[in-house]
Every structure is written in structure tokens, then in C-alpha cells.
C-alpha positions as CSV (number, residue, x, y, z in Angstrom):
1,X,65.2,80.5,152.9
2,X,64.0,82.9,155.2
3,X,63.6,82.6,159.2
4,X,60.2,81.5,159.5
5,X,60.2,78.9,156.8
6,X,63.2,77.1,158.3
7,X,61.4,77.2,161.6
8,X,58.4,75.7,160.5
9,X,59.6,73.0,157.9
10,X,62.3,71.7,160.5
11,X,60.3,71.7,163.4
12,X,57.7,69.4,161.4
13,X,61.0,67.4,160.7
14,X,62.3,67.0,164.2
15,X,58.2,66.8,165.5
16,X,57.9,63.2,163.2
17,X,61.6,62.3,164.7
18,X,62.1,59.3,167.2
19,X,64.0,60.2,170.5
20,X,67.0,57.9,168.8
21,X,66.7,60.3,165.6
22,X,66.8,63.3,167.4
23,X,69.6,62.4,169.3
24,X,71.7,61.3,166.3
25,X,70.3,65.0,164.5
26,X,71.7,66.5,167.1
27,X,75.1,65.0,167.7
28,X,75.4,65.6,163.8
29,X,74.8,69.2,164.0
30,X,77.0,69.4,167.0
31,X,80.1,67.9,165.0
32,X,79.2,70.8,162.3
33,X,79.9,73.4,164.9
34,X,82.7,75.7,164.5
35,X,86.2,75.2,166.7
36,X,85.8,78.9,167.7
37,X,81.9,78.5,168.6
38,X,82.6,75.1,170.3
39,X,82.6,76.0,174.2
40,X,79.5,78.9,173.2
41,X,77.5,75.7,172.0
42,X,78.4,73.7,175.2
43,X,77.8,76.7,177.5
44,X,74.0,76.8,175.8
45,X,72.8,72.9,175.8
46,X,74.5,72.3,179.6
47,X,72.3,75.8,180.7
48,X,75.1,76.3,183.4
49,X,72.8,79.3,185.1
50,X,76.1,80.1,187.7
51,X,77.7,80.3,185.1
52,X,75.6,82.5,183.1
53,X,75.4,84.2,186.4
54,X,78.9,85.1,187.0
55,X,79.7,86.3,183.5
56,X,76.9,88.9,183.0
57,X,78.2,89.8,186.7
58,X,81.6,90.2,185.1
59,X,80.8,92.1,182.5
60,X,78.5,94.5,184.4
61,X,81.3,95.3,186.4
62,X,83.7,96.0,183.3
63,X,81.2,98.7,182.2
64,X,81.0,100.1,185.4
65,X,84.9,100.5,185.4
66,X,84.8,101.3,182.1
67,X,82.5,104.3,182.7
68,X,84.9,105.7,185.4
69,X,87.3,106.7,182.8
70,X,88.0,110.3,181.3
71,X,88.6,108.6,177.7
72,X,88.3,105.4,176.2
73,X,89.7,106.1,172.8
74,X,92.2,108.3,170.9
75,X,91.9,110.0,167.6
76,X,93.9,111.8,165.3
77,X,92.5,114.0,162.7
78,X,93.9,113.3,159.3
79,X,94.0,115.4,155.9
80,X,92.9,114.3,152.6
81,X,94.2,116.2,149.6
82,X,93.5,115.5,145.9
83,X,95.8,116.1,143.7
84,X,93.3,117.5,141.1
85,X,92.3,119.9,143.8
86,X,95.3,120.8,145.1
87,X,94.9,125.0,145.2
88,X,92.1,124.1,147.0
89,X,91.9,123.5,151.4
90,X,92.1,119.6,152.4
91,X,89.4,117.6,154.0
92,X,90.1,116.1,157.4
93,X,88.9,112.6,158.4
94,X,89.0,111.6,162.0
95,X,91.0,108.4,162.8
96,X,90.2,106.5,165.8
97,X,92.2,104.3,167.7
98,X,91.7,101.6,170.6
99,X,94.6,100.9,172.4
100,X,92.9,99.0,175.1
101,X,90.9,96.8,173.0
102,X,87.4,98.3,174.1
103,X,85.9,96.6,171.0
104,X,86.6,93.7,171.0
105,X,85.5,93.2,174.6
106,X,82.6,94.9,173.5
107,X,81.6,92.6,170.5
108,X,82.6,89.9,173.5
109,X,79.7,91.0,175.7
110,X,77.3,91.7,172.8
111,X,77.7,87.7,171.9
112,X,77.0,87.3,175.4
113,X,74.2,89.3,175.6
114,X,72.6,87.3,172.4
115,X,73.7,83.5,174.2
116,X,71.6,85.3,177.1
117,X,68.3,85.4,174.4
118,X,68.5,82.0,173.5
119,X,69.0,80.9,177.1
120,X,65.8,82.6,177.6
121,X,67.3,85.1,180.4
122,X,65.6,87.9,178.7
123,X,65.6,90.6,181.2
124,X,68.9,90.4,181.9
125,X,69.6,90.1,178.3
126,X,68.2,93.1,177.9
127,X,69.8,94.8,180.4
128,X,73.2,94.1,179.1
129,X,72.4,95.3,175.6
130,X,71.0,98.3,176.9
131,X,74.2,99.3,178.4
132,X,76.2,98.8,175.7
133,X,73.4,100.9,173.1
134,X,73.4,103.8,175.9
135,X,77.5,103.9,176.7
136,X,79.0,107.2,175.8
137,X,82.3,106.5,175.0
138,X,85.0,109.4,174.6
139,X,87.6,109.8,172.3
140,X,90.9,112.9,172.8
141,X,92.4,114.3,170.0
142,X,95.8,115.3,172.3
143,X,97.0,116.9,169.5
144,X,94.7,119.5,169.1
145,X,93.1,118.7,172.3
146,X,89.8,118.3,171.1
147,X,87.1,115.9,172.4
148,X,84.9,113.2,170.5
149,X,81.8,111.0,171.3
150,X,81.2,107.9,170.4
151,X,77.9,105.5,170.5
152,X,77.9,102.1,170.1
153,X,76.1,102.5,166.5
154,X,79.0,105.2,165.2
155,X,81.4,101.7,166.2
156,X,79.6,99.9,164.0
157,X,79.7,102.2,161.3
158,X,83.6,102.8,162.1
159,X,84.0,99.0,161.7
160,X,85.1,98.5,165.2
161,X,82.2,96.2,166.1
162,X,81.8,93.8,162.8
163,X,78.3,92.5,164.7
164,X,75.0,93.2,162.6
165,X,73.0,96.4,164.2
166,X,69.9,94.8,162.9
167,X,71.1,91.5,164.8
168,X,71.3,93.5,168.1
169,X,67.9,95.3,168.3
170,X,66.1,92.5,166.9
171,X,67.5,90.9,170.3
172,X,66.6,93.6,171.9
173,X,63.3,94.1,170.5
174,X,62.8,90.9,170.9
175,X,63.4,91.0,174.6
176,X,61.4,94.0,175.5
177,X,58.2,92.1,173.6
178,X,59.1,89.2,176.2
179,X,59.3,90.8,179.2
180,X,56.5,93.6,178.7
181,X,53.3,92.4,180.3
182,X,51.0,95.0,178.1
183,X,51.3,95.9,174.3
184,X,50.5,99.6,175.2
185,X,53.9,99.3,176.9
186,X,55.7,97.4,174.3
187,X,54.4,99.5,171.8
188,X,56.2,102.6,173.6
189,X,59.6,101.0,174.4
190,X,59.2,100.0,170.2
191,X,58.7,103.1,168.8
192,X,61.6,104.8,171.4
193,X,63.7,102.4,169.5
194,X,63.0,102.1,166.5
195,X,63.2,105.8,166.3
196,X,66.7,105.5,167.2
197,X,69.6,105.5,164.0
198,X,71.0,102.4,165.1
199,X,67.5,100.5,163.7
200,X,67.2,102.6,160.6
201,X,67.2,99.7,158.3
202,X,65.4,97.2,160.9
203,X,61.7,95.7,160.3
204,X,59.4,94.7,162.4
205,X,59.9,90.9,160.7
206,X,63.5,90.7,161.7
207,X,61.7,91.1,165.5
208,X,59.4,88.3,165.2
209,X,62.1,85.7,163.4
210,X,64.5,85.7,166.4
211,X,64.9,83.8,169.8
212,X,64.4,80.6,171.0
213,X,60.9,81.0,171.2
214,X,58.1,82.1,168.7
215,X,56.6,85.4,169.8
216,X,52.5,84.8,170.8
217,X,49.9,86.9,169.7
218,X,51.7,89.0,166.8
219,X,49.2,89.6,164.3
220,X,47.3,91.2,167.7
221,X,50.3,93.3,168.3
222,X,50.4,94.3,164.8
223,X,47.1,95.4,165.3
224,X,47.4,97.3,167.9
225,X,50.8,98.8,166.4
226,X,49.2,99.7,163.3
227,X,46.5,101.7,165.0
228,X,49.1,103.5,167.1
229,X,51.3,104.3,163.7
230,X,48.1,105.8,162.1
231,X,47.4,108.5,164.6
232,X,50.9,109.5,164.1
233,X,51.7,112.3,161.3
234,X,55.6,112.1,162.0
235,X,57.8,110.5,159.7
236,X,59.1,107.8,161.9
237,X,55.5,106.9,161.7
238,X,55.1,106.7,158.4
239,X,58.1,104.1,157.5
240,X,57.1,102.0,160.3
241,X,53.2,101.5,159.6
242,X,54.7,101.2,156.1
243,X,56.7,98.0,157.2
244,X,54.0,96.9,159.5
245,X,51.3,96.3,156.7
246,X,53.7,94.7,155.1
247,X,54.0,91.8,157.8
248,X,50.7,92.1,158.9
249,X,48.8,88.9,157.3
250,X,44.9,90.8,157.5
251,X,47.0,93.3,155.4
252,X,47.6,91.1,152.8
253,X,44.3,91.4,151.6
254,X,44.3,94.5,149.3
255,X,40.8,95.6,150.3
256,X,41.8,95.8,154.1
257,X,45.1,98.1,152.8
258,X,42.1,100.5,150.8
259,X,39.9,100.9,154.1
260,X,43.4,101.7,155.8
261,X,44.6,104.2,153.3
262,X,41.6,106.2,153.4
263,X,41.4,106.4,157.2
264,X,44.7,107.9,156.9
265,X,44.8,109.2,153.9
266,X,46.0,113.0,155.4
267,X,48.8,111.2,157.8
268,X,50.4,108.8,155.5
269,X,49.3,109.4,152.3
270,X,52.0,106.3,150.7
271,X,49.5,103.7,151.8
272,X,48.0,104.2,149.0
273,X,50.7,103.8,146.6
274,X,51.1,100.6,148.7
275,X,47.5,99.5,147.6
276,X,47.4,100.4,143.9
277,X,50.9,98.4,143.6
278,X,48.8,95.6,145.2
279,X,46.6,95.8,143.2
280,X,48.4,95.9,140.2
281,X,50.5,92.9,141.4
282,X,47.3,90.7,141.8
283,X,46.5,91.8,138.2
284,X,43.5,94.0,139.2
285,X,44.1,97.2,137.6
286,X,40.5,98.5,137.5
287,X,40.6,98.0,140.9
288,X,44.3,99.8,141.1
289,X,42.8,103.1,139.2
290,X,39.8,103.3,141.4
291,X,42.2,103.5,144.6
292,X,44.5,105.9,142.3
293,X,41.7,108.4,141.4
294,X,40.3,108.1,145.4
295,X,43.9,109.1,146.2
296,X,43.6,112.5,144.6
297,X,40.5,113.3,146.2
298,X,41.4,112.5,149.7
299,X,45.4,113.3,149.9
300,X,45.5,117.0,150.5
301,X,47.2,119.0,147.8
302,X,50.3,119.6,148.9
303,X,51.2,116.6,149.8
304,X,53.6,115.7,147.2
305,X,53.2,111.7,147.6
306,X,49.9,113.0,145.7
307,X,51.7,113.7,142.7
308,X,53.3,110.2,142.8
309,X,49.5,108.7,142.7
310,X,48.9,110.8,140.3
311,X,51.7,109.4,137.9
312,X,50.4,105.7,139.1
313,X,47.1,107.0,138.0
314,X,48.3,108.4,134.8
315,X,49.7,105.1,133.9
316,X,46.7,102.9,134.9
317,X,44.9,105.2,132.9
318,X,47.4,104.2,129.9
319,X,47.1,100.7,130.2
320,X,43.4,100.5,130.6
321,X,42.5,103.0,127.8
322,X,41.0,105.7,129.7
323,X,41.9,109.2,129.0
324,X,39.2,111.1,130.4
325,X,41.2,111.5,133.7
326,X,44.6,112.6,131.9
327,X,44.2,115.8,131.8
328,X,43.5,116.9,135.4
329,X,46.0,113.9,136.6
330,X,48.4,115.3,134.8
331,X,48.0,118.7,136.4
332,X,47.4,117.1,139.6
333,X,51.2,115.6,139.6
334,X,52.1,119.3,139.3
335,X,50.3,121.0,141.8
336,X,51.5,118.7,144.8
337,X,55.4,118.6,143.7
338,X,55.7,121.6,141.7
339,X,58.9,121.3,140.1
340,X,60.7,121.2,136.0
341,X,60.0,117.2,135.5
342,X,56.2,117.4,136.9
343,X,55.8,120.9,134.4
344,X,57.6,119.2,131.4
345,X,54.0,117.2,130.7
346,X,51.7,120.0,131.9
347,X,53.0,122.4,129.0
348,X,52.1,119.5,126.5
349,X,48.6,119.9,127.3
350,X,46.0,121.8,125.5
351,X,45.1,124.1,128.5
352,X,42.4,126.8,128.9
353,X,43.1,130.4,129.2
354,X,41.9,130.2,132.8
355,X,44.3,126.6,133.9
356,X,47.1,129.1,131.9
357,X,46.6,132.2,134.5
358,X,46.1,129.7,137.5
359,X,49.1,128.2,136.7
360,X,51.4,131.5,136.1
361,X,49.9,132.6,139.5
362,X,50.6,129.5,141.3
363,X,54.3,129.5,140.0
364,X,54.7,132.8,140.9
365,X,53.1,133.1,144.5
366,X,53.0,129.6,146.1
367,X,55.6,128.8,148.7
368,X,55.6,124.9,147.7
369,X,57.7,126.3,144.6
370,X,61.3,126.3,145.2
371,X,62.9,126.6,141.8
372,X,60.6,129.3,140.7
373,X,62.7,131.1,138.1
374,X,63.4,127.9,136.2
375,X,59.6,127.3,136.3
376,X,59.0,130.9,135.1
377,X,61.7,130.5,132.2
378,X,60.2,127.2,131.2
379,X,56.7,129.1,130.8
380,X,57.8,131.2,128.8
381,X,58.5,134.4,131.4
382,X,62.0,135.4,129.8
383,X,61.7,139.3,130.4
384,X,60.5,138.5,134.1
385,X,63.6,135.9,134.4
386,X,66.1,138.1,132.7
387,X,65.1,141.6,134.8
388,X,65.3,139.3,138.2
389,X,68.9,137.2,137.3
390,X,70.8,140.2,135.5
391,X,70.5,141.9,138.8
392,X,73.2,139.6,140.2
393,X,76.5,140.7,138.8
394,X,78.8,138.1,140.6
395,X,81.2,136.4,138.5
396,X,81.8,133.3,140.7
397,X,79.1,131.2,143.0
398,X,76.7,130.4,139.9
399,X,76.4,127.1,141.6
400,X,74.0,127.8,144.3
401,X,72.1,130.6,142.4
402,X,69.3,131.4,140.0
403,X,72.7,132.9,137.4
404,X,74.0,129.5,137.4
405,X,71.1,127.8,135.5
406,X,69.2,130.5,133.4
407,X,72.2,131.7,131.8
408,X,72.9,128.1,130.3
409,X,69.3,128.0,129.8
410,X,69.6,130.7,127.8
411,X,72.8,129.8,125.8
412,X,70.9,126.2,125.2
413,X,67.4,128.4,124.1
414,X,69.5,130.3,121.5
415,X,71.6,127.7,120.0
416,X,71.4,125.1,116.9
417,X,68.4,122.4,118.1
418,X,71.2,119.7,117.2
419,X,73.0,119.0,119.9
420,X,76.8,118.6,120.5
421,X,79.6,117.9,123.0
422,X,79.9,121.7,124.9
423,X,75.8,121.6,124.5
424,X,75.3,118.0,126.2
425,X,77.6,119.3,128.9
426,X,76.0,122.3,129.8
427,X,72.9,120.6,129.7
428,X,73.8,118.2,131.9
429,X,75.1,120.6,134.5
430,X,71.5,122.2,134.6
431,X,69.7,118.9,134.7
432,X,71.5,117.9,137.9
433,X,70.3,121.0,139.7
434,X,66.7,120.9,138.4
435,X,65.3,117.3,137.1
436,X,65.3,113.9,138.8
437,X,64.9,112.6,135.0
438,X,67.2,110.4,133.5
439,X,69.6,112.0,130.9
440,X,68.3,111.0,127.5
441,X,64.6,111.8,128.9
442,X,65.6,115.4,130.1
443,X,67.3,116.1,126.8
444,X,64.0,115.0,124.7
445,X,61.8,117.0,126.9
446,X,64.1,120.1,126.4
447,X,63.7,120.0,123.0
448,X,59.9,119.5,122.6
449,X,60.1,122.4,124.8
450,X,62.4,124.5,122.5
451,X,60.4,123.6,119.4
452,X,57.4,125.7,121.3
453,X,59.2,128.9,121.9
454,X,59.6,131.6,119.6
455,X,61.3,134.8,120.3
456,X,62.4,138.1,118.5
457,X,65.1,138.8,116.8
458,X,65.6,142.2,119.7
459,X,65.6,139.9,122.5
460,X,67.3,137.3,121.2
461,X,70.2,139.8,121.1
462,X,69.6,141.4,124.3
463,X,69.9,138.2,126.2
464,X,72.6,136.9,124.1
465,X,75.2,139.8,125.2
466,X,74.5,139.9,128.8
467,X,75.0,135.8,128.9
468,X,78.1,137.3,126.7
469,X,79.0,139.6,129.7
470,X,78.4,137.1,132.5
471,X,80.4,134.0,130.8
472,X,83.2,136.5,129.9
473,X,83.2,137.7,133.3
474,X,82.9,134.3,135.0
475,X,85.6,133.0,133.2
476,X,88.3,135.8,133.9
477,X,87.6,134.9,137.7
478,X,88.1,131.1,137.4
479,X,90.9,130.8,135.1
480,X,92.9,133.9,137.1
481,X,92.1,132.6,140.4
482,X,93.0,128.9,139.2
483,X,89.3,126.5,139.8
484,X,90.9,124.0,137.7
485,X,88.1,121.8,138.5
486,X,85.4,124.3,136.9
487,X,87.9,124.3,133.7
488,X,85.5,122.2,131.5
489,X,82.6,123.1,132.5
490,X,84.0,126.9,131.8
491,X,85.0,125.3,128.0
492,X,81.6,123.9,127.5
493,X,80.1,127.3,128.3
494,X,82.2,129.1,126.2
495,X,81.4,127.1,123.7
496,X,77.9,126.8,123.9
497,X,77.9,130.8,123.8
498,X,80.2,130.7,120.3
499,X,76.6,128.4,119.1
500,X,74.6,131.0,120.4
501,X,76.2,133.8,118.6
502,X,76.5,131.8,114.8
503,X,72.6,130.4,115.3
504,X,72.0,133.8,115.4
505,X,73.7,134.9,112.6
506,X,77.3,135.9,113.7
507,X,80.0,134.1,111.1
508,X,81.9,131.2,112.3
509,X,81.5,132.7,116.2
510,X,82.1,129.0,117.7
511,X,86.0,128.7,116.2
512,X,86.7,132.4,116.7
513,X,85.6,132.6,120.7
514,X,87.5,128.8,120.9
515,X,90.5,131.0,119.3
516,X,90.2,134.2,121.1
517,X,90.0,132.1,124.6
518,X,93.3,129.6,123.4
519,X,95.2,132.8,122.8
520,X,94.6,134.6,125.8
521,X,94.6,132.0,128.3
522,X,97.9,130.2,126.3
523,X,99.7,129.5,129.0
524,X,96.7,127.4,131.0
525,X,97.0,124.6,129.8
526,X,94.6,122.7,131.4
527,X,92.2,125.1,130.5
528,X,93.2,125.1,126.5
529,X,92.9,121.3,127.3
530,X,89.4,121.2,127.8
531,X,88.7,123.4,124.9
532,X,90.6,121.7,122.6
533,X,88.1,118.6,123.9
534,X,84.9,120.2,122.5
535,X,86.6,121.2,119.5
């Protein structure tokens, strides 16, 4: 049950409760109280303010004291070797220590800090927790005599401080929005923190479902908010107005979204994906399509949330029977994320000479592109591919180029359409630089592909022995120079080259490269290992 229901249904509860009930409520819930949280509890129904008082004095004082010295933590930093990898240099993690216990005083004054909220000493509160979020704690590596800092959020995420970061700017949040007179103001002190990476996962829900006392006048605020999110093109923007419809009660109403969407259609274009879904969830797809196709007019071009409308668009269009859209949605998709799984359903269409020029000269000159040879190869552009890649002749780093995909790409083009073992792995390589696709969907779009490609007998061979070259040359490098690590996907190459060679018309080439390979690399064994795998 979330926050706001419990609040409501007990609060009708206690409200139709006699003084005798509530009494006996409350001593029942007080016997259900923790030994640990025990003198806590006391502390907050007896409202001791001297008390109160003197501790936040106390602990105001420790972080002073605390801020006078050079370092509050040690570290050492630690290496991590694997034994698969063990030719290669190890990774270092840095440990950190606490001798003095810093942290756990910490997470002492932080449940202070929250007994403060629900005491209603807000300011003060607040003051307490902004010391702790600010503190720059320092950490010496004497060994190497290097220095670290620290924030309270990198605690956290160390483990030192086991409380909730959502649980302490909630509080905090909530304590600015109490002690603000004006929502310009709290809007400002909001966005500064919610900007910072401690309230990364934070929503503006978790703000209004604290503290001892319901917030007034939110769905104003949100108001308000909202319009100061939509002027605002940066991405912090964007997730927060996302999270602020979604609390936002006028926003509820799909209609209001719509009008929303379009005012800031070129700012933050996902309010409209918000709206079809909507939409679609009240069972209004008509209505879903409509926002869809006003999407792709008003979202500029190369905004690539545009191509996500356009898919929602493209499947609205599916479910309601309408195909006069498809055509230009599908191209649409393209256009604003130009990359291999948004071309895969543009070269299934039945385009016009003129849609076929605009789209080799898009793929060819627009910076948007970022995997432009693979596009190129997947239209069809081998010459231009194999002319650009075959001027690289280095044997290792195919990783991070343009080598390490199109001469797979190449091997996969010229082997058997059947897939096997070497083939799946290869392919798999390439489809983890280039497709967000799942696996099986990937490998089907591949092969529609491949069934649409012919080529000539001369530059089938041409291509075939410089991949020959390359593979040869690659593998010399990384079984010499011992990349164990690369070993099978070096095997599934091989292999997949030994297909390449008997598709096009070489005699058993797959078991004699397997052989030549075994034989001269004999006394790797890991390497034989992972050819004897495909084999």
C-alpha cells in the first residue's frame, strides 16, 4: 500500500475513533515498537525541544570538528586479476576504510536529522542534512600517497551509510517546500537538487508522501513546476516534467497531456510517447494514432524520440488496419535514428528511384549517421565499403573499427544461408556492435537481407581473399602475442572463412583451414580448443 493511501484510510479510522480508542491505538502501536527505536519513539511523543536543542547543537559541533581534519578516511588500492586474463594488466579497486567510525556517526545524525522532520523543526532539519549532503570528506592512500574525495552519496553507494538516498532528499525536499514562502523559490532550490546524483532515482511523489504533515497546495505547485520544466530543453528537464505529469492529477486526463505535448513538442518530444501510451491504456487507439501521426509533424527530424513515435505509430497503424501511413512512418523511424535496426524495415519497402538517391545521400553525408559503413554495406555499397576498410591494414584493434565488422559481414554475405555454430558466433559479435535487436530477430533480418543481394562471381573472390588476408593476419597477431580471450572468437572466424571459401566453390575448405590452423598452432591449446568446439 502506498503512502498516501495509508494516510488517508487510517486517518478516517483514527478521525471516527473515541479519545478512549485512540488512546488504547496508541498504546498498542507503542508496544509494537522496536527495543532499538524505543527511546527515538519516546524522544518524539514527549517533544523534549531542549533536548532536541542540545543534540542538533552536538552534532553541529562534531561536523565542525570534523571539517578541521586533513583526512577522515584511509584507502588502499587493491588489484583484481582473472585468471582467464592473466597475460593481461590487473584492474585496481579502491578499498576504503573508517577507523574512527565517521559513518556510523553519520547515519546517527542523518536519523536525527529525519526525527527533526517529524518534530516539525524543519529549518533546522534542513540545515543538518545540508551539511551532511555538502561535506567533503577526504580519504589518503599512504601507500602511494595519493588523495581521494568522498560525498555523502559515493558513502552510500560504498555501503557505509545503509540509509535510503531517496529517504534523505525526500526529507530534504520536503523541508525546503516547508520553509520556502514562494514556489518560484522552491522551484529553484528543487531543480538545484534534483539535478544532483544523489536524487537520480527520486520522484517528485516520494516529496509529497513524507512528514508529519501533508504538503498544501501541490497540484498548484505542480503547476507551476510543470510550466518551469517545459521552457527547459536540458535533459534534467526532460526526466523531471516526465515524472511531474505523472503525479500531476489535471494530467491524468489524456487530452490535457496532448495540449502539453504539442506546446513542447521541440523541448521534450517523449510527452508524446507518454500520451499515445495513455491513450492506448484507456483503450482509445484512434485517439493514440492521431497523437502518433501529430508527433511526426511537430517533433523535428532529428530528434530521434521521433523515430520511437514513429514505431508507436507503425503499430497503431497495425492494429487499427490502416496502412496508408506505413510507408512514410517507416521511413520516418529512419531518418531521426538513422542506424542498422531502423534501415532493416526501410529496405523491405517498395521505394521510388528518388526515396532510393535521398536515402544513399543521407547515409553518406548526414552527421546524425554514426555507423555509416555498415549502413553503406547494408545498401548494397560493397565496392565503396571494401575501397574505404581495405585501407586499414592493422592486424589487431578490429574492435573499435569499421575492419572489425565488415569483414565478418563479408564472410556471413559469402557463406551457406544455413547457419551454424562459427556463423551464429560471428554474427553475434557484429550484432552487439550494431543492433539493439534481440538475437533471433537480428539473425532473421540478416537473412531477408542476404536473400536480396546478388553479386558476381569476380567480386565475390576479390573480397573473399582480402577477408583471407586480414583473418590470416589477425590471427598470427593474437595467437603469437597470446589474447587468449579473443581465442574463440578467432576460431569462429576462421571458420566462418573455410564456409566462405566451399560456398563458393573451393572443396572441403571448412575441414582443411580447421586442419591447416590445428597443425600450426599445435601447441596452443586453448586455441585448438575452441576450434575443435565448432567442429
Amino acid at each position: 500500500m502506498d503512502y498516501q493511501t495509508f494516510i488517508e484510510q487510517t486517518s478516517q479510522q483514527v478521525n471516527q475513533m473515541s479519545s478512549s480508542e485512540k488512546t488504547d491505538c496508541l498504546l498498542n502501536l507503542l508496544r509494537l515498537t522496536p527495543e532499538t527505536k524505543r527511546e527515538q519513539v519516546l524522544q518524539l511523543i514527549t517533544d523534549d525541544s531542549q533536548f532536541f536543542e542540545k543534540q542538533y547543537q552536538n552534532y553541529q559541533d562534531y561536523l565542525t570538528k570534523l571539517a578541521r581534519k586533513e583526512f577522515h578516511f584511509t584507502t588502499e588500492n587493491e588489484e583484481i586479476y582473472d585468471d582467464y586474463y592473466y597475460d593481461w594488466d590487473p584492474d585496481y579497486i579502491i578499498k576504503l576504510y573508517d577507523p574512527e567510525n565517521i559513518c556510523q556517526k553519520l547515519t546517527e545524525i542523518l536519523s536525527f536529522a529525519k526525527q527533526l522532520v517529524y518534530q516539525k523543526h524543519y529549518q533546522k532539519a534542513y540545515d543538518l542534512y545540508i551539511l551532511c549532503l555538502q561535506f567533503q570528506f577526504l580519504a589518503y592512500d599512504e601507500e602511494i600517497g595519493e588523495t581521494y574525495d568522498y560525498y555523502l552519496n559515493d558513502l552510500i553507494n560504498e555501503e557505509f551509510i545503509t540509509i535510503d538516498a531517496n529517504n534523505i532528499m525526500s526529507h530534504i525536499l520536503y523541508s525546503i517546500y516547508q520553509t520556502t514562502d514562494s514556489f518560484p523559490g522552491c522551484i529553484k532550490q528543487f531543480y538545484h537538487y534534483l539535478g544532483e546524483p544523489i536524487s537520480r532515482q527520486i520522484k517528485i511523489a516520494d516529496i509529497f508522501t513524507v512528514g508529519p504533515q501533508p504538503l498544501k497546495n501541490t497540484e498548484k505547485f505542480l503547476a507551476e513546476w510543470i510550466e518551469f520544466l517545459k521552457l527547459n530543453p536540458a535533459p534534467l528537464a526532460d526526466r523531471l516534467l516526465l515524472d511531474a505529469v505523472e503525479t500531476s492529477s489535471y494530467f491524468k486526463d489524456p487530452d490535457h497531456l496532448f495540449n502539453l505535448a504539442q506546446e513542447a513538442a521541440k523541448t521534450h518530444p517523449k510527452l508524446y510517447l507518454k500520451c499515445i501510451n495513455l491513450f492506448s491504456t484507456l483503450h482509445n487507439q484512434e485517439k493514440a494514432f492521431m497523437v502518433g501521426k501529430d508527433g511526426l509533424k511537430n517533433i523535428p527530424v532529428k530528434n530521434k524520440v521521433r523515430s520511437q513515435v514513429a514505431e508507436e505509430v507503425l503499430n497503431l497503424a497495425q492494429q487499427l488496419n490502416d496502412t496508408s501511413i506505413i510507408h512514410k512512418a517507416v521511413q520516418d523511424a529512419f531518418y531521426s535514428d538513422p542506424q542498422l535496426d531502423t534501415l532493416f524495415p526501410v529496405l523491405k519497402l517498395d521505394l521510388f528511384e528518388q526515396e532510393k538517391r535521398q536515402l544513399l545521400h543521407f547515409v553518406r553525408n548526414d552527421s546524425t549517421v554514426d555507423n555509416r559503413t555498415v549502413l553503406l554495406f547494408f545498401l548494397g555499397e560493397f565496392e565503396t565499403v571494401y575501397k574505404k576498410v581495405s585501407t586499414d591494414h592493422r592486424a589487431l584493434g578490429w574492435s573499435t573499427s569499421d575492419k572489425g565488422m565488415i569483414i565478418p559481414l563479408f564472410l556471413l554475405l559469402l557463406r551457406p544461408l544455413e547457419f551454424s555454430q562459427a556463423a551464429d558466433s560471428v554474427l553475434l559479435e557484429v550484432k552487439h556492435r550494431v543492433s539493439g535487436n534481440p538475437d533471433d530477430s537480428f539473425e532473421n533480418e540478416f537473412v531477408i537481407w542476404k536473400n536480396t543481394v546478388s553479386l558476381n562471381e569476380k567480386s565475390k573472390s576479390q573480397y573473399l581473399k582480402w577477408c583471407k588476408k586480414e583473418v590470416k593476419a589477425r590471427a598470427k597477431e593474437l595467437i603469437i602475442t597470446k589474447f587468449r580471450h579473443h581465442y574463440s572468437r578467432m576460431a569462429a572466424l576462421i571458420v566462418t572463412l573455410g564456409e566462405a571459401e566451399e560456398n563458393i566453390g573451393i572443396p572441403n575448405a571448412r575441414a582443411q583451414i580447421i586442419q591447416n590452423y590445428r597443425r600450426e598452432h599445435s601447441r596452443k591449446r586453448n586455441f585448438t580448443a575452441s576450434l575443435d568446439e565448432l567442429t
